[in-house]
C-alpha positions in Angstrom: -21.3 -52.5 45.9 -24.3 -49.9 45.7 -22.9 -48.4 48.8 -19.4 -48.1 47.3 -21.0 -46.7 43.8 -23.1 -44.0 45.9 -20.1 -42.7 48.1 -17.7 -43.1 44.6 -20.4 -40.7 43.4 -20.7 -38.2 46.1 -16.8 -37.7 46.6 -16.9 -36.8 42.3 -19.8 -34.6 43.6 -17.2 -32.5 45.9 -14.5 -32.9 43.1 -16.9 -31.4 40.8 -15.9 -34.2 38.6 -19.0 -34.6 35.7 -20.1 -38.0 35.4 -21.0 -38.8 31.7 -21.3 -42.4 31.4 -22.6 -44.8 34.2 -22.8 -48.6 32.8 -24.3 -51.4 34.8 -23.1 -55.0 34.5 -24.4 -58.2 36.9 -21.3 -57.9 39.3 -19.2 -54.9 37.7 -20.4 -50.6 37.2 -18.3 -48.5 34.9 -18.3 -44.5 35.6 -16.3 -41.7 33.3 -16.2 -38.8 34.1 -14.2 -35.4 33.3 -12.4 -32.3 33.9 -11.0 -29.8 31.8 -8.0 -31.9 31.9 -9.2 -35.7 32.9 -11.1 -38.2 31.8 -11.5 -40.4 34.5 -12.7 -44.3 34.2 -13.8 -45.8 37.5 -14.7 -49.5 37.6 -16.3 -51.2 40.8 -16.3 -54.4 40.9 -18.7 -57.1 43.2 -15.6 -59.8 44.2 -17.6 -61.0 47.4 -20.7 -59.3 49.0 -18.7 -57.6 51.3 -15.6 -56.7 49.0 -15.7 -54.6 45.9 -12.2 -53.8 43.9 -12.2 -50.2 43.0 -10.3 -49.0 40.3 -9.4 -46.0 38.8 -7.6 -44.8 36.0 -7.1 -40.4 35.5 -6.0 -39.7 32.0 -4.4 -36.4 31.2 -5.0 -36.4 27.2 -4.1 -40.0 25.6 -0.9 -40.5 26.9 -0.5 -39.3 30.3 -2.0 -41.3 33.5 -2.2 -39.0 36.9 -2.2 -41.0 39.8 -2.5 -38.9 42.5 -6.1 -37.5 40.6 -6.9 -41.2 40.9 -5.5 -41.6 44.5 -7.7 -38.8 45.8 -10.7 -40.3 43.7 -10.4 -43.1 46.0 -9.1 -41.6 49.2 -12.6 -39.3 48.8 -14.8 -42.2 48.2 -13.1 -43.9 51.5 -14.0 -40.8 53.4 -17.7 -40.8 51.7 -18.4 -44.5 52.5 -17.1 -44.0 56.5 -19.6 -41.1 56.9 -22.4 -42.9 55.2 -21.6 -46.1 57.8 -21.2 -43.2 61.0 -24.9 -42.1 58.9 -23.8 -38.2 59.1 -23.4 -37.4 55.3 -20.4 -34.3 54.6 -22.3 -31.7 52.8 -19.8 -29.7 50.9 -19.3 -26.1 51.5 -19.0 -24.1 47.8 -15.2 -24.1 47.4 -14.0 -26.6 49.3 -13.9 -30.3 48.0 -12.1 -32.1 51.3 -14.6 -33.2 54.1 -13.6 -31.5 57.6 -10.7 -34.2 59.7 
């Protein structure tokens, strides 16, 4: 789960998503974070010690969900956690929040 929670943390990094709450539980961490527009709640949580359910939720104001915001949230954290396993971290070039294909 650490692994998931540092790659779910880098890919806001390239966002430029601001993390403003991080909350640690025995099997379960809780992240928010915003945008101008979002606030974004992402829950990992420990099901086995190799499977953790992601799970994210992009609110546009109280009303609206956006889930391709929270689609991309996890598509970025999938590309994050692949380079950490190959062990060549992206490093983000200013304006650009997709790793290189």
């Amino acid at each position: 789960m650490e692994e998931v929670e540092r790659a779910t943390l880098e890919a806001s990094r390239w966002m430029a998503l601001k993390v403003i709450r991080r909350e640690r539980e025995h099997n379960k961490i809780e992240l928010t974070a915003v945008t101008r527009v979002h606030t974004i709640y992402i829950t990992l949580e420990r099901l086995t010690p190799t499977l953790t359910r992601m799970s994210v939720n992009a609110k546009r104001g109280f009303v609206f969900k956006d889930k391709n915001t929270a689609f991309e949230i996890i598509y970025q954290s999938e590309i994050a956690l692949m380079g950490f396993a190959r062990g060549n971290e992206y490093q983000a070039q200013p304006g650009s929040a997709r790793p290189p294909s």
